[in-house]
N, C-alpha and C positions, 0 to 999 in steps of 0.2 A: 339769159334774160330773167329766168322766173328767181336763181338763186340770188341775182344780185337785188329782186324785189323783194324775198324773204328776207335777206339780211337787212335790206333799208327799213323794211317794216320793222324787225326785230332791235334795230339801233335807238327807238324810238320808242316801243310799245310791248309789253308784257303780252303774255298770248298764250293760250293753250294749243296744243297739237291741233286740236279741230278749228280754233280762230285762223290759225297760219294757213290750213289748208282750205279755208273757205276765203281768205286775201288772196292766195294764189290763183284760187278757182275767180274770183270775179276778174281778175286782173287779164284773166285769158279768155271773159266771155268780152269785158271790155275791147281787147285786141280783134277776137273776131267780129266785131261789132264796125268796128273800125276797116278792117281788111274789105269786108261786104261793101261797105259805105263806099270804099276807093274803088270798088269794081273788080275785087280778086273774085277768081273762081268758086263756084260756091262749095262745090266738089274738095279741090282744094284746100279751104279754107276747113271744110268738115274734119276731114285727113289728119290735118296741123291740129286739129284740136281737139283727135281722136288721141293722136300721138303724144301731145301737150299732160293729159291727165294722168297717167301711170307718173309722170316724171312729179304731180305735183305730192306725191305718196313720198316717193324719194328721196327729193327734200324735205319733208316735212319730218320724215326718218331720221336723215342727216342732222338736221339739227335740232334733234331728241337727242342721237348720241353722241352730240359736239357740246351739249348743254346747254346752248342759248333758249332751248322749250326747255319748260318742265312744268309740267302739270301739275305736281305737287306745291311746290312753292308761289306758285302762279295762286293757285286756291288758297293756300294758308296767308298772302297777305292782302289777299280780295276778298277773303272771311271776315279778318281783321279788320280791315277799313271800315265795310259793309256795317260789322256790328256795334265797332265804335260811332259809326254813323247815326246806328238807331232803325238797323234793319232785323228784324227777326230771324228766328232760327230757321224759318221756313222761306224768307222772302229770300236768304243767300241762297240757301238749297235752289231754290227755284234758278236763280242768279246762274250761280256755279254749273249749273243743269245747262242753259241755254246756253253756255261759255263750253261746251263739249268734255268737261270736268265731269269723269267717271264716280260712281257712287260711293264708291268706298273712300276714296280720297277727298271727297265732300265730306264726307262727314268726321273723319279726320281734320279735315282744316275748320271744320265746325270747333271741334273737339280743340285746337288749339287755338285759337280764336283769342280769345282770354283766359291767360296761364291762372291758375290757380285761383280758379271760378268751377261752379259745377255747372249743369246745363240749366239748370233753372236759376241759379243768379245772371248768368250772361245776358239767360232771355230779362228778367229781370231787370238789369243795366243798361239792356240794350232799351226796353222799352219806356224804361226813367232817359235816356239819352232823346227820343223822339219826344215825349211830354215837356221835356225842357227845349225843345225847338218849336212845340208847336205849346207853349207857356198853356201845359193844362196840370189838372191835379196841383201836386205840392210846390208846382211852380208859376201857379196863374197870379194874376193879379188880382189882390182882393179887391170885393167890390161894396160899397156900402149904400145901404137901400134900405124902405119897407120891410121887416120883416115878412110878412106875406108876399110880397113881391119877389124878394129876396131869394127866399125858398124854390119860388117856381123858376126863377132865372139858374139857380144853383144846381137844379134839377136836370134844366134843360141842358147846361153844361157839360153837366157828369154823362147826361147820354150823348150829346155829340164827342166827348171825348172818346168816351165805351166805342163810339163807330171810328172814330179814328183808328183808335188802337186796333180794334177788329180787324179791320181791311189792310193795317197795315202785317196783319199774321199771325197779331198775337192772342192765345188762349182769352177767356172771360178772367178767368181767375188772376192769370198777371195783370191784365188791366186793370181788373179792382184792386188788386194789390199797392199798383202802381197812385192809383189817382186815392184810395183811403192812406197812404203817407205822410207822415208831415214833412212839412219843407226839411227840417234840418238831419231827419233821417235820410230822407231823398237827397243830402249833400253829404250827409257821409258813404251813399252807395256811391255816388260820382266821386267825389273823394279816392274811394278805392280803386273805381277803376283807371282815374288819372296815374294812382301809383304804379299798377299793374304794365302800365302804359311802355 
């Protein structure tokens, strides 16, 4: 029962070692859940589900060395997506963290992420890749006004963007980096990394 749930799950969905065995594990609080409800013994039912969890180790073993899991590759293009997205170097970490993705292999799939990038351009692209979704910096839309008006609204911008960028992980300095840009510098980072692509 559980390995033909592991493989349904796995025919469908990427997964690290720890995702597979937290699917398994709900999938057998679900069944006890279910057993209790129809009236099976509680005792019983404890038993089956004392018995149920060493086996869900075993599959989850099983296919580590069958190669349908693999933790490594699982992070290296859940890095990639993530930072082509416009997640920082710390919001995948965190990511790849709650995804039961071991540290070293985080930061490996950090580290290939974007091939022939250093870590400070990645963060960099990555953080031009949210500023052009959330149209701030080199990609907003200008606006024409009062100069005195103008200034304060400009101001105000620059700091709600500075909080965006914040919260979403990234350094002060990439985000000033990111939002003092000009547009057409700002399209040849993206530029680069479409090729890198």
């Amino acid at each position: 029962m559980l390995r033909e749930a592991a493989l349904a799950h796995l025919a469908r969905f990427g997964t690290t070692r720890h995702g597979l065995e937290q699917v398994l594990l709900r999938r057998i609080a679900r069944w006890e859940k279910q057993a209790l409800k129809a009236g099976a013994d509680t005792e019983e039912v404890a038993e089956a589900v004392q018995a149920l969890r060493p086996v869900v180790a075993e599959i989850s073993e099983e296919m580590v060395r069958l190669g349908a899991v693999d933790d490594a590759s699982f992070a290296t293009s859940r890095a990639r997506r993530l930072v082509r997205s416009g997640r920082s170097g710390r919001a995948v970490q965190a990511h790849l963290a709650a995804r039961g993705v071991e540290a070293d292999l985080r930061d490996a799939a950090l580290q290939d992420a974007v091939e022939g990038f250093s870590p400070a351009q990645r963060e960099l692209c990555a953080a031009l890749v949210l500023a052009r979704k959330r149209r701030m910096g080199p990609f907003a839309t200008p606006y024409v006004a009062d100069d005195e008006v103008e200034s304060e609204q400009a101001l105000a911008r620059r700091h709600k963007a500075l909080g965006v960028l914040a919260r979403a992980g990234y350094a002060q300095d990439v985000a000033e980096q990111v939002l003092d840009m000009s547009p057409a510098e700002a399209e040849d980072w993206m530029q680069r990394l479409r090729a890198e692509s």
